[in-house]
C-alpha positions in Angstrom: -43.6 91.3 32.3 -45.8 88.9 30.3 -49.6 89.1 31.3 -50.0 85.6 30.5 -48.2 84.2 33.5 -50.2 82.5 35.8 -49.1 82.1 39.5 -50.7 79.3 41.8 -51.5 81.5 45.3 -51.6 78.5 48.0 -52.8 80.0 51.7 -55.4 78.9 54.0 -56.0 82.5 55.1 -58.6 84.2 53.2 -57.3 87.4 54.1 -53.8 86.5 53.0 -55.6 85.5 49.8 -57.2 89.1 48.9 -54.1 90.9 50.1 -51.7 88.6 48.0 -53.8 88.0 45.0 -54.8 91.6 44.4 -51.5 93.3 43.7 -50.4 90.4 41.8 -53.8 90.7 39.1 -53.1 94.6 39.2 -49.7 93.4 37.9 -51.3 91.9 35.0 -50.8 88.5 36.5 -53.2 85.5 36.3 -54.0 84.4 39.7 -55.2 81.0 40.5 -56.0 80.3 44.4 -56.1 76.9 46.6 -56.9 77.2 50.4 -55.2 73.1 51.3 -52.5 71.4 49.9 -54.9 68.9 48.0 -56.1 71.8 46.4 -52.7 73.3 45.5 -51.9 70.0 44.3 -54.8 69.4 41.8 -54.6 72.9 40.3 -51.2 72.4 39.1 -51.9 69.1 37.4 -55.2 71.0 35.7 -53.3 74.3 35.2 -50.5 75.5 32.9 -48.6 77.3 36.3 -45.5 79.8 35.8 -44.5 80.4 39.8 -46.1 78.4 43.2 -46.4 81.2 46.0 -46.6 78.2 48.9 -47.8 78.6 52.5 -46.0 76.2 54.7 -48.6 75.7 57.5 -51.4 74.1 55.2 -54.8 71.7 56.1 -54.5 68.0 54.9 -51.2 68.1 53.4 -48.7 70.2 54.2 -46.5 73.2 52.3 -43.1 71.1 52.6 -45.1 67.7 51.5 -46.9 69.8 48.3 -43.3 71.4 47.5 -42.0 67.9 48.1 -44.3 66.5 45.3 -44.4 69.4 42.9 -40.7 69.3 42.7 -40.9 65.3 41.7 -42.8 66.3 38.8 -41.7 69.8 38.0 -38.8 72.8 38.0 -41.4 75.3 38.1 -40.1 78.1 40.4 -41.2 78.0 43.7 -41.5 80.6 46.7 -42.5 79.4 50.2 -44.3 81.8 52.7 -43.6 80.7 56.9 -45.2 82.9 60.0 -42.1 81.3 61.6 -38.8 83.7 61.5 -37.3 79.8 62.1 -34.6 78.7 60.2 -35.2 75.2 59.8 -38.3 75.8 58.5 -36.1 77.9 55.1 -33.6 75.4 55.1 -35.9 72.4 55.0 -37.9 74.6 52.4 -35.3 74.7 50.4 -33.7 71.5 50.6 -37.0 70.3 49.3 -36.8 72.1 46.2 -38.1 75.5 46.8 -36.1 78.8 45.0 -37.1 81.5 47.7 -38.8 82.1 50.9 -40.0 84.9 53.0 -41.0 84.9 56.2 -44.3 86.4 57.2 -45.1 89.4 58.4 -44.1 90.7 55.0 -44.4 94.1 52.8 -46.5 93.3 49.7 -43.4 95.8 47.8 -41.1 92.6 48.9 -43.7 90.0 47.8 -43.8 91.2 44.4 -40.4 92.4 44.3 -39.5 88.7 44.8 -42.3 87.2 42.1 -41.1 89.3 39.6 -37.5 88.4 40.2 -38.4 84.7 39.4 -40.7 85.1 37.0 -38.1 87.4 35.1 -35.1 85.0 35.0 -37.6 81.8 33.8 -38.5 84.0 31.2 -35.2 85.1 29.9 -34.0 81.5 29.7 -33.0 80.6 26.1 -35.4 78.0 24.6 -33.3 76.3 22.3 -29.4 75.3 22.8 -26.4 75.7 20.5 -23.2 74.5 20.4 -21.7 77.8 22.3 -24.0 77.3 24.9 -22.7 73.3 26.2 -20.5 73.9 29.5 -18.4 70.7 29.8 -15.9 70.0 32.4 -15.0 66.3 32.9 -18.2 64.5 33.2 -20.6 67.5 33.7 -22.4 68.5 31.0 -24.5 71.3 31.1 -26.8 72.8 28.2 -27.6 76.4 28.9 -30.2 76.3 25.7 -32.0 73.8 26.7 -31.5 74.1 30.7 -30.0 70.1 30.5 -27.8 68.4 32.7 -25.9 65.3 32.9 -23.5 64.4 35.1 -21.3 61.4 34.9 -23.7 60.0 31.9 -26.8 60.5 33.6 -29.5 62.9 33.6 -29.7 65.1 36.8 -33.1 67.2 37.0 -32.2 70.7 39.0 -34.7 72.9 40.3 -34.7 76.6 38.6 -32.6 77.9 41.1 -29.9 75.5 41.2 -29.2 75.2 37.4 -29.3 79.3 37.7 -26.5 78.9 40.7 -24.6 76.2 38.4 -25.1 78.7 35.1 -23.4 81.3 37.3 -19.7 79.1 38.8 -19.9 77.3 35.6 -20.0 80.2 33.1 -16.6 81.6 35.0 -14.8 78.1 35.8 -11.9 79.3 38.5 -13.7 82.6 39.4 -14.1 82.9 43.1 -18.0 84.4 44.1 -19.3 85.6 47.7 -22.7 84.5 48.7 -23.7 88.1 48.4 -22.5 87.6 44.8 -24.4 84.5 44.2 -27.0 86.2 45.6 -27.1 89.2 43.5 -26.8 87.0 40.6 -29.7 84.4 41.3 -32.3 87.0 42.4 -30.9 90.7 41.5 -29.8 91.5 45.2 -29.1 90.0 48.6 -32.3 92.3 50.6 -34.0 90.4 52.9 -32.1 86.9 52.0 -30.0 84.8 54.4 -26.4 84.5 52.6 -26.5 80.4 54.2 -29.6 80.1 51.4 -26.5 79.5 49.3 -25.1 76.8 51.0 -28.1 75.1 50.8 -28.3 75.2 47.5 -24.6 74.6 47.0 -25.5 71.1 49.3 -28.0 70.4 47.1 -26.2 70.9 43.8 -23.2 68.0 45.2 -25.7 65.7 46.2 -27.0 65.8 42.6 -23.8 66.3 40.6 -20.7 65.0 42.7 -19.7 61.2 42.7 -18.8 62.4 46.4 -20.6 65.4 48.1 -18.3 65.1 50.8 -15.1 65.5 48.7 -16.4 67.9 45.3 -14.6 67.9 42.2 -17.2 70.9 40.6 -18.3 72.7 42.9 -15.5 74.1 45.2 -15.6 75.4 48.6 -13.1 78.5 49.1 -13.3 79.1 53.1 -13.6 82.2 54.4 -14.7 83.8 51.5 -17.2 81.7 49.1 -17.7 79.1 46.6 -16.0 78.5 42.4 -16.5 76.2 40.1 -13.3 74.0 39.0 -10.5 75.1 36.4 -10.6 73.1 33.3 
């Protein structure tokens, strides 16, 4: 892992701070900190920021408002801490643009497990596209070099984990994958990770790509089992 990746560590807790931000620098990583979601919000915009570790209970603006606005502006990933075991909390999360969540209390072998995972895939992406690497399939276009998408002539800007979720059904058009699959795919296993994470992200993909969410011509639903991407 690259010692020059720099995580934003957003928590009101001081002692969350010190037990976060300590394993993390003995990693090699560079750690900035922000106690409030102003804060969080003005280090990114000053600093070049690899991964957001986001608390969701934050003073003057909150961690779903901060992941809200950094996802406007940015695909850096994203990975949301709650206290709450509460599943609205991860799905609206989620559905607000952040790649992973875990649910506090927490084992700090988990924590970084799941930072490294992130930081690892964002930093195998290709940086420059060839031809071999376009996916097209009838008004989808997706450029695995560059990380690119349009769909039906327009651009469509994906969060890290969705064009990863994409990469995987598109790069096998017809296959059929269990969430456990997907799961294993996005993040190198399924431990401690709700399969219905990839629904949402599935959700989130139609609303983005499909003329119709409601009746998908990419993204397919195959019931009882899991989710494929359409046969040319």
């Amino acid at each position: 892992m690259p010692d020059s990746s720099t995580i934003l560590l957003v928590d009101d807790e001081d002692a969350v701070q010190k037990l976060l931000a300590y394993p993390l620098e003995r990693d090699g990583f560079r750690v900035v900190q922000a106690r409030d979601g102003e804060e969080a919000l003005e280090c990114f915009r000053r600093e070049h920021v690899d991964l957001v570790v986001l608390d969701l209970m934050l003073p003057k603006v909150d961690g779903l408002e901060v992941c809200k606005r950094l996802r406007a502006e940015s695909s850096v990933p994203i990975i949301m801490l709650t206290a709450r075991d509460d599943e609205l909390d991860k799905v609206l999360g989620l559905e607000l643009g952040a790649d992973d969540y875990i649910t506090k209390p927490f084992s700090i072998r988990e924590f970084r497990s799941r930072v490294r995972a992130l930081l690892r895939r964002a930093a195998t992406a290709p940086a420059h596209g060839h031809p071999e690497e376009l996916l097209e399939s009838d008004g989808l276009r997706i450029d695995l070099g560059t990380r690119e998408v349009q769909a039906h002539g327009r651009p469509v800007q994906l969060t890290y984990v969705e064009f990863e979720l994409l990469r995987a059904l598109a790069s096998h058009a017809g296959r059929v994958y269990t969430r456990e699959q997907l799961l294993q795919a996005l993040w190198g296993g399924s431990d401690y990770r709700e399969p219905r994470t990839i629904d949402v992200h599935v959700r989130h993909l139609r609303e983005k790509l499909e003329r119709d969410p409601r009746e998908p011509e990419f993204i397919l639903t195959v019931r009882g089992v899991g989710y494929r991407f359409r046969s040319s």
